[in-house]
FILO-990785 format. One record per residue (C-alpha): x, y, z. Coordinates in nm, 4 decimals. Layout:
# FILO-990785
<roti x="X" y="Y" z="Z"/>
...
# end
This chain:
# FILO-990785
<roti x="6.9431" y="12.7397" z="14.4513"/>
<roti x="6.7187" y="12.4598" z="14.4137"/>
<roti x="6.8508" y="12.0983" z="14.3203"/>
<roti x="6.7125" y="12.0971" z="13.9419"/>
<roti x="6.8508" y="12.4411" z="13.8857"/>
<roti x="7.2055" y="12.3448" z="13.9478"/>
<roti x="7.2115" y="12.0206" z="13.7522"/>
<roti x="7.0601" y="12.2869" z="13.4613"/>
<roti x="7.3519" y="12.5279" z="13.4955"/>
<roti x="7.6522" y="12.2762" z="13.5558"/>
<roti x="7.9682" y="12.4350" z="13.4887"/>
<roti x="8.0530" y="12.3908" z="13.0879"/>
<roti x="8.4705" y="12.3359" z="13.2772"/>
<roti x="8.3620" y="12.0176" z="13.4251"/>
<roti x="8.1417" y="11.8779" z="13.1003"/>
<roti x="8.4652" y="11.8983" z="12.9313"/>
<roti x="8.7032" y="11.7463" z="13.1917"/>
<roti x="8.4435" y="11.4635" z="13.2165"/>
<roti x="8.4540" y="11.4561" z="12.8455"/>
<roti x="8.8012" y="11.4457" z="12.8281"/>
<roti x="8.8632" y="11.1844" z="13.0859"/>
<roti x="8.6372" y="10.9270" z="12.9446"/>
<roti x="8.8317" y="10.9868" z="12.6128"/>
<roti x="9.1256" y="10.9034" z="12.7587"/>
<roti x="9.0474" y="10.6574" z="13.0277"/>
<roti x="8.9870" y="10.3251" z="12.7857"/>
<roti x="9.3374" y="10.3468" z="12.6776"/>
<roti x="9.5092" y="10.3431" z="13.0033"/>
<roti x="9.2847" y="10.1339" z="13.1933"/>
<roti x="9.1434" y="9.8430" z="13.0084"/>
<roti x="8.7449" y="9.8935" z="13.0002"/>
<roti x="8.5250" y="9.6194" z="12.7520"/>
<roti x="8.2184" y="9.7258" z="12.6340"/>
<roti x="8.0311" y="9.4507" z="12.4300"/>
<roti x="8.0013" y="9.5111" z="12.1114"/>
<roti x="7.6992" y="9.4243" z="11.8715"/>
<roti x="7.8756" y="9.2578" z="11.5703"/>
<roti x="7.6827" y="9.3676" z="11.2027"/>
<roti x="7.6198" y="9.0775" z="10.9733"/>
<roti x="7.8326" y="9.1754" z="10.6517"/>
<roti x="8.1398" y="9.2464" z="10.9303"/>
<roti x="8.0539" y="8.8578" z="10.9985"/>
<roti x="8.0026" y="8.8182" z="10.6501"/>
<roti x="8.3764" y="8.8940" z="10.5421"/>
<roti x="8.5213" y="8.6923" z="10.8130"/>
<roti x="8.3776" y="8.4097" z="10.7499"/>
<roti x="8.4506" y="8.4441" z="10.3956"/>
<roti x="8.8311" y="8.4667" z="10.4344"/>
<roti x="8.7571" y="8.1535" z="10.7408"/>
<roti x="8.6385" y="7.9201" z="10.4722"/>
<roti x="8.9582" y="8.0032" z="10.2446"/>
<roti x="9.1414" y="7.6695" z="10.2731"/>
<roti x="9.5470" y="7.7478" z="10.3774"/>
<roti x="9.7841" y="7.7818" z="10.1178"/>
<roti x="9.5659" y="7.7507" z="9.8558"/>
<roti x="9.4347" y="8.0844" z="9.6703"/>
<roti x="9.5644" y="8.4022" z="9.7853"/>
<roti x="9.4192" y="8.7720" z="9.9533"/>
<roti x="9.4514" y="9.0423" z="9.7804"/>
<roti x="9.4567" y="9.3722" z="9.9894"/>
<roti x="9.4386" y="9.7176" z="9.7877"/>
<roti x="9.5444" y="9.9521" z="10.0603"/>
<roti x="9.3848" y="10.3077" z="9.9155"/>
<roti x="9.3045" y="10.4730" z="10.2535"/>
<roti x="9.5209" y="10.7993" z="10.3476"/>
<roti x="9.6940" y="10.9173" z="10.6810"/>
<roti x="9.3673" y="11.1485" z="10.7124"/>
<roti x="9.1747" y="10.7758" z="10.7646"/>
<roti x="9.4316" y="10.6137" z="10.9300"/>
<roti x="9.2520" y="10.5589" z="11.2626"/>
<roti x="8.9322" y="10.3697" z="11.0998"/>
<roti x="9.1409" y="10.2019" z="10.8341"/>
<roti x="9.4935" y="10.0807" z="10.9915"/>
<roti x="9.3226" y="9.8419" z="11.2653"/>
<roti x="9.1064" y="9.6930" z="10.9713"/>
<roti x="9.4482" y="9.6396" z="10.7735"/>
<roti x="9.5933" y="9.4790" z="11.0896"/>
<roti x="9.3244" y="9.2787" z="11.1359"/>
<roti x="9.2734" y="9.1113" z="10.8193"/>
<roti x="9.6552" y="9.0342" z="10.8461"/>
<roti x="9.6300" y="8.9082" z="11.1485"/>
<roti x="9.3519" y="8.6642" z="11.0325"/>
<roti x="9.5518" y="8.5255" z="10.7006"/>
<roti x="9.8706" y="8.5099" z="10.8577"/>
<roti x="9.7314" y="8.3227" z="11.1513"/>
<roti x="9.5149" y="8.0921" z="10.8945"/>
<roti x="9.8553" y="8.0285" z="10.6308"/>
<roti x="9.7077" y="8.2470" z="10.3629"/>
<roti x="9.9127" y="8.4321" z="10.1324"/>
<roti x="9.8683" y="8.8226" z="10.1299"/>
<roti x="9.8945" y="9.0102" z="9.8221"/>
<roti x="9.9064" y="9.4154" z="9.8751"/>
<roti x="9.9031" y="9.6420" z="9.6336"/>
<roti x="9.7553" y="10.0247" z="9.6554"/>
<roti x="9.6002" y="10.2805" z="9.3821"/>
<roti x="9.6196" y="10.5848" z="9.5496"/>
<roti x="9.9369" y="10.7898" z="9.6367"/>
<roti x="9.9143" y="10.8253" z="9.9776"/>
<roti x="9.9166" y="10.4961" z="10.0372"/>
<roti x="10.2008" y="10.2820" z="10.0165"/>
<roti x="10.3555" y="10.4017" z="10.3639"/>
<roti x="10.0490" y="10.2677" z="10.5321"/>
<roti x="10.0381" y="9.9468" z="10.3922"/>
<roti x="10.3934" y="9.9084" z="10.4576"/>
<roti x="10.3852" y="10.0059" z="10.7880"/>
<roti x="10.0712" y="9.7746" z="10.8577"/>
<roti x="10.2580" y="9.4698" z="10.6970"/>
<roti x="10.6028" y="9.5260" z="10.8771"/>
<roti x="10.3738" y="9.5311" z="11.2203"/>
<roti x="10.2049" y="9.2420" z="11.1843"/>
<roti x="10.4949" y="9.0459" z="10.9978"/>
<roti x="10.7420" y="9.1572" z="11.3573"/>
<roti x="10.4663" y="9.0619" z="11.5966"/>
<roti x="10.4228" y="8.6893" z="11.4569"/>
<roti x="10.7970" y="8.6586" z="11.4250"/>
<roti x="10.8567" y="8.7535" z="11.7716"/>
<roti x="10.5962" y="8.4825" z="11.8562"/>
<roti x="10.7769" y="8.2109" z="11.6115"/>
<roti x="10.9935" y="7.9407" z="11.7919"/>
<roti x="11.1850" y="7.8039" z="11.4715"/>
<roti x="11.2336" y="7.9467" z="11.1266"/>
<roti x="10.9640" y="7.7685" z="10.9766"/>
<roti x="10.7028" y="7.9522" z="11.1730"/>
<roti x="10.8680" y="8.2929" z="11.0395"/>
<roti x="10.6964" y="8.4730" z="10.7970"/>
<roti x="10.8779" y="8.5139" z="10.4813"/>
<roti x="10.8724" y="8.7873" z="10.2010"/>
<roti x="10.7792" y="8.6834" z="9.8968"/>
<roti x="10.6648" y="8.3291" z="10.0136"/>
<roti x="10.3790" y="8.4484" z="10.2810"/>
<roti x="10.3595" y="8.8169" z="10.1882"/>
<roti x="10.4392" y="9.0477" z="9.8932"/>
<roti x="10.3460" y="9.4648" z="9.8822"/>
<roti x="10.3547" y="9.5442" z="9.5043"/>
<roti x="10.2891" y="9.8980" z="9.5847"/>
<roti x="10.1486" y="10.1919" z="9.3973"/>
<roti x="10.0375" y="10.2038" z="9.0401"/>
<roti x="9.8506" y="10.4714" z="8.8262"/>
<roti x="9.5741" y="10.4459" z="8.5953"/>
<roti x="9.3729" y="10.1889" z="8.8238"/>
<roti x="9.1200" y="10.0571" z="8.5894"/>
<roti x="9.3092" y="9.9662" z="8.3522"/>
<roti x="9.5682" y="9.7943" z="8.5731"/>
<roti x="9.2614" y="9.5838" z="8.7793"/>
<roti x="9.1475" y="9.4862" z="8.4084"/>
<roti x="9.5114" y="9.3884" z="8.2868"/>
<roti x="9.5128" y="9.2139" z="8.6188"/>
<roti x="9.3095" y="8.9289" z="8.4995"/>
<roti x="9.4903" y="8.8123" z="8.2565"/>
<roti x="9.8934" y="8.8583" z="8.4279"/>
<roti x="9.9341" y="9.0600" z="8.7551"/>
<roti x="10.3143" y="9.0572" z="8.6518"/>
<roti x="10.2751" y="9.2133" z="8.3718"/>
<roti x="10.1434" y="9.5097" z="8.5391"/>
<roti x="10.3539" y="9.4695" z="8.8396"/>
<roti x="10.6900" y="9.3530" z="8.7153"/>
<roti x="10.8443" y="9.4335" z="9.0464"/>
<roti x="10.7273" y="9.5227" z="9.3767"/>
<roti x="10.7518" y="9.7947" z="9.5915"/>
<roti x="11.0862" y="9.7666" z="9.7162"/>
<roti x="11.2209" y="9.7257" z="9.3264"/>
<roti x="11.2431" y="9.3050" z="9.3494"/>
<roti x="11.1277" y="9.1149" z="9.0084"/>
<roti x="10.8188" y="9.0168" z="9.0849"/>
<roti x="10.9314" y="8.6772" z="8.8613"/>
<roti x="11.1835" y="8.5764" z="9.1628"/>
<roti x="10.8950" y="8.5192" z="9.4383"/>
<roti x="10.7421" y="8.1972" z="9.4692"/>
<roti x="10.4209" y="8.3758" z="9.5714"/>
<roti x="10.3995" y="8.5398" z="9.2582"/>
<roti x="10.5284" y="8.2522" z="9.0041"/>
<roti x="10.1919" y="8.0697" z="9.1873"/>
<roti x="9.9603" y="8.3746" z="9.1875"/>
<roti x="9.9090" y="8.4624" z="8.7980"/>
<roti x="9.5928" y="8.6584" z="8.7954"/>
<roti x="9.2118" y="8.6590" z="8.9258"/>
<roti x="9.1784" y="8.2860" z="8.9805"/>
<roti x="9.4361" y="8.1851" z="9.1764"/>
<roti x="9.2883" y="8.5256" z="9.4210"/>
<roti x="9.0292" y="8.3833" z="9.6609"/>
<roti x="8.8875" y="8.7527" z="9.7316"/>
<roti x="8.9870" y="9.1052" z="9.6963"/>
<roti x="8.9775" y="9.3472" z="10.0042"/>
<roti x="8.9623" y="9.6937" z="9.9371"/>
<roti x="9.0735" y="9.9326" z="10.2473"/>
<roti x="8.9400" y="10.2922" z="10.1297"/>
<roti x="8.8739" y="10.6261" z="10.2394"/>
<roti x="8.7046" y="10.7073" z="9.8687"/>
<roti x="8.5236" y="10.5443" z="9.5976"/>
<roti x="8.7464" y="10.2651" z="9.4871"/>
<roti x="8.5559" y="10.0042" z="9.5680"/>
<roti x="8.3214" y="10.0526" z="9.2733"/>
<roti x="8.5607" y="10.0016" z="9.0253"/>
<roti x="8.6300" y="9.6846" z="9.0982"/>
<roti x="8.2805" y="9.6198" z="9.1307"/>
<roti x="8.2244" y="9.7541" z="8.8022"/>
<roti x="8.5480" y="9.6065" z="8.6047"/>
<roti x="8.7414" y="9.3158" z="8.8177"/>
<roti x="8.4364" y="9.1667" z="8.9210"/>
<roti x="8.2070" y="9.1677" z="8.5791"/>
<roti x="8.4710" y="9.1236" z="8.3497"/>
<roti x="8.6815" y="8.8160" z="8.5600"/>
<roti x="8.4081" y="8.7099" z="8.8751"/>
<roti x="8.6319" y="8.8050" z="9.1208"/>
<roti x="8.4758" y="8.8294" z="9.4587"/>
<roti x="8.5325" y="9.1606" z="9.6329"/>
<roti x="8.4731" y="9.2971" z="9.9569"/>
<roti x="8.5592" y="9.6275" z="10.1506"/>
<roti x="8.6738" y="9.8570" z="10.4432"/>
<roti x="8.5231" y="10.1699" z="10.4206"/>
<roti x="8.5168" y="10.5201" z="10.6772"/>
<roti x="8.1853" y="10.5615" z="10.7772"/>
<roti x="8.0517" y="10.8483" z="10.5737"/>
<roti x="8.1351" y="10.6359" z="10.2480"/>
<roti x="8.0485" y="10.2839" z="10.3763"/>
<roti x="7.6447" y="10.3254" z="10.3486"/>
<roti x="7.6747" y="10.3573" z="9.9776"/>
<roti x="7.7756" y="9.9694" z="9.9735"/>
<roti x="7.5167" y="9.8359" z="10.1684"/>
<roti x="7.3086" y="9.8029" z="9.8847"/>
<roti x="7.5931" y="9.5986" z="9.7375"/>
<roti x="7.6120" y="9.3793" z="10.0153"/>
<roti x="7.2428" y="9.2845" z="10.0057"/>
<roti x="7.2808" y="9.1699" z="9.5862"/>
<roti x="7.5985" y="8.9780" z="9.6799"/>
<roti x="7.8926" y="9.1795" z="9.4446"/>
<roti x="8.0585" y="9.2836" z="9.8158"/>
<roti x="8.1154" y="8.9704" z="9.9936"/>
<roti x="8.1622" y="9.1725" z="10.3144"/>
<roti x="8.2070" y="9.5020" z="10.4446"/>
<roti x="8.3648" y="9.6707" z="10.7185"/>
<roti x="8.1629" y="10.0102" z="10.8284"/>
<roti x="8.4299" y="10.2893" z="11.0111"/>
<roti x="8.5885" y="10.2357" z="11.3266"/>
<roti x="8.3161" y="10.0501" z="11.4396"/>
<roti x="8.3618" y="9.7591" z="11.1815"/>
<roti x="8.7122" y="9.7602" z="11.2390"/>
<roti x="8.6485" y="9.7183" z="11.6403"/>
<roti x="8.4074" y="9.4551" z="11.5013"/>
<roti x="8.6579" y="9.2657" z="11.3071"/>
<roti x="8.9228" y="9.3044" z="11.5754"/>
<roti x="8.6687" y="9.1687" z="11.8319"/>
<roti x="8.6432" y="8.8304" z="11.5828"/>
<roti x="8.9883" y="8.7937" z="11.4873"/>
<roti x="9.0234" y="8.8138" z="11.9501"/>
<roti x="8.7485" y="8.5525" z="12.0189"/>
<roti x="8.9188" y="8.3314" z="11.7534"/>
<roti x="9.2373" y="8.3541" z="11.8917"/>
<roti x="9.4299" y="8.5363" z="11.6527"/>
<roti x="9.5521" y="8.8280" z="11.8396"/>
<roti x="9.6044" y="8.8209" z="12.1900"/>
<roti x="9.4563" y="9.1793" z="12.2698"/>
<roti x="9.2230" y="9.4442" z="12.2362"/>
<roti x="9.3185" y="9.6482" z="11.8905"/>
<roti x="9.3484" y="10.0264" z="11.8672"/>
<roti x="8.9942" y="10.0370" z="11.7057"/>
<roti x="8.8388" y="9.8447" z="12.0037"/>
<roti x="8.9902" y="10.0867" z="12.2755"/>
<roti x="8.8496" y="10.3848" z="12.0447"/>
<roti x="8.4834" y="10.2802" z="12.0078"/>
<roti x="8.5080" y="10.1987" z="12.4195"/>
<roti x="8.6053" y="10.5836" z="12.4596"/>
<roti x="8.3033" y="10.6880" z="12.1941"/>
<roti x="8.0436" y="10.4642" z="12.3849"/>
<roti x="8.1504" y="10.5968" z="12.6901"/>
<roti x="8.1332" y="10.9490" z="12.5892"/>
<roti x="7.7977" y="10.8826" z="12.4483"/>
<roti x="7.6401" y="10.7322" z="12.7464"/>
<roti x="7.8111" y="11.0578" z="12.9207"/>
<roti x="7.6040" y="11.2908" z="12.7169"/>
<roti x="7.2868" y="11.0792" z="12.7201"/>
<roti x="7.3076" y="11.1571" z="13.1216"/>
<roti x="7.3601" y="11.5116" z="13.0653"/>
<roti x="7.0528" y="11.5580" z="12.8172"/>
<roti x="6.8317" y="11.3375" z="13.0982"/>
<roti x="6.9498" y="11.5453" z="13.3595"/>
<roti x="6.8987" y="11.8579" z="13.1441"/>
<roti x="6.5727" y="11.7603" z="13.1011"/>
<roti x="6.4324" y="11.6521" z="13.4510"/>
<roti x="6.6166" y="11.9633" z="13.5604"/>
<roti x="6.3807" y="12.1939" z="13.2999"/>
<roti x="6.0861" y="11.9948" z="13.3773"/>
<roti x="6.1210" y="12.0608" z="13.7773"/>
<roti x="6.1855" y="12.4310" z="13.6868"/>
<roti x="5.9108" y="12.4763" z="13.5299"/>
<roti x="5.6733" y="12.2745" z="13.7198"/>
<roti x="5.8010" y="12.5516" z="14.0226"/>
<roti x="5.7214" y="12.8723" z="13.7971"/>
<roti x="5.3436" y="12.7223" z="13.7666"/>
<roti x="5.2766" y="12.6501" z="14.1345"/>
<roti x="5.4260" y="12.9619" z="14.2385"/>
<roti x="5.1965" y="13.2013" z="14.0119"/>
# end
């Protein structure tokens, strides 16, 4: 058998055990591909960069579902990692149902790896101070309108059943104004209801994390200025971990990072495969010609 007809009939077992080992390989053996970083993933980072510490507050609407988890989670962890690192105060809240475990398991993460890393009490971060989860509420657009006028008053106490009244956090964060920007983390269409409500009712600036089929939708939003940044699927979220690394607010690659690494390698994999297919089929059939 000639050269170009094996590399055309290459056994479909070893394609897949080549597939499968680049899948796995990034995550045991640490492998950096560069990665191009998209201007609204800039965009958003900056944003929360120029937020002056302790002064206005993030809000972070956690809406994404367990289905999600793998594009949305690192962007969660990243954006904490950035405000906690920078002395903002985070604000989470969620609208949909699936939610709240997320969130919570996000902020009790993030909140354990910067307390392992504090030397004194003061560099702890504290509930209710640094950090509240209000957790879930129903009827969404009315609750992001009521919002702007008292966030207590739709949130009288926070997840864990706390009056919201007895955190200092909240007693300084009333409503829109004192809320630098609003981050929504979603594997649906939430985003556009703050656009449409929130943000032309009270001017509050929004931005988002969206999976990758729903992202597109918002670039139109980014170019007009309502989304002040948006992170695209896994790849924004490898995007935003890469920032929140070369700024020196995490100390190693993120989940999201390691997942794009096994994508681009697989991708590059079958690139090779359709070039060899192809010189393969081209040598083939040069052979049937000269040998009528």
């Amino acid at each position: 058998m000639k050269w170009y007809d094996r590399i055309t009939r290459i056994d479909r077992r070893i394609i897949y055990l080549l597939l499968t080992s680049l899948v796995i390989l990034p995550f045991f053996i640490k492998v950096t591909i560069p990665q191009n970083i998209m201007p609204q993933t800039k965009r958003l980072f900056d944003f929360i960069e120029a937020i002056p510490p302790n002064d206005k507050a993030v809000m972070i609407s956690f809406d994404y579902t367990p289905q999600t988890q793998p594009e949305c989670h690192p962007m969660a962890k990243s954006l904490l990692r950035q405000c906690f690192s920078r002395g903002i105060p985070v604000i989470g809240l969620s609208f949909d149902p699936q939610a709240p475990g997320l969130a919570v398991d996000a902020l009790t993460s993030i909140v354990n790896e910067f307390d392992s890393l504090a030397t004194s009490k003061e560099d702890s971060l504290v509930y209710g101070v640094d950090y509240v989860y209000l957790g879930w509420k129903s009827g969404r657009i009315a609750a992001q309108l009521d919002m702007g006028e008292d966030i207590g008053g739709v949130f009288p106490r926070d997840y864990f059943g706390a009056l919201i009244d007895s955190f200092p956090l909240m007693n300084k964060v009333k409503n829109y104004k004192n809320v630098a920007i609003v981050v929504i983390l979603a594997s649906a269409d939430y985003p556009l209801d703050w656009i449409r409500y929130p943000q032309t009712r009270y001017g509050v600036n929004v931005a988002a994390g969206l999976t990758a089929v729903m992202a597109p939708k918002y670039y139109p939003f980014v170019q007009t200025g309502q989304v002040s940044g948006l992170m695209s699927g896994m790849k924004g979220a490898a995007e935003y971990e890469k920032l929140v690394l070369d700024h020196g607010y995490a100390r190693a690659l993120g989940n999201a990072e390691t997942g794009m690494n096994s994508q681009s390698m697989i991708h590059i994999l079958i690139m090779i495969f359709i070039i060899l297919g192809n010189v393969g089929y081209f040598f083939s059939r040069r052979q049937k010609g000269a040998d009528k």
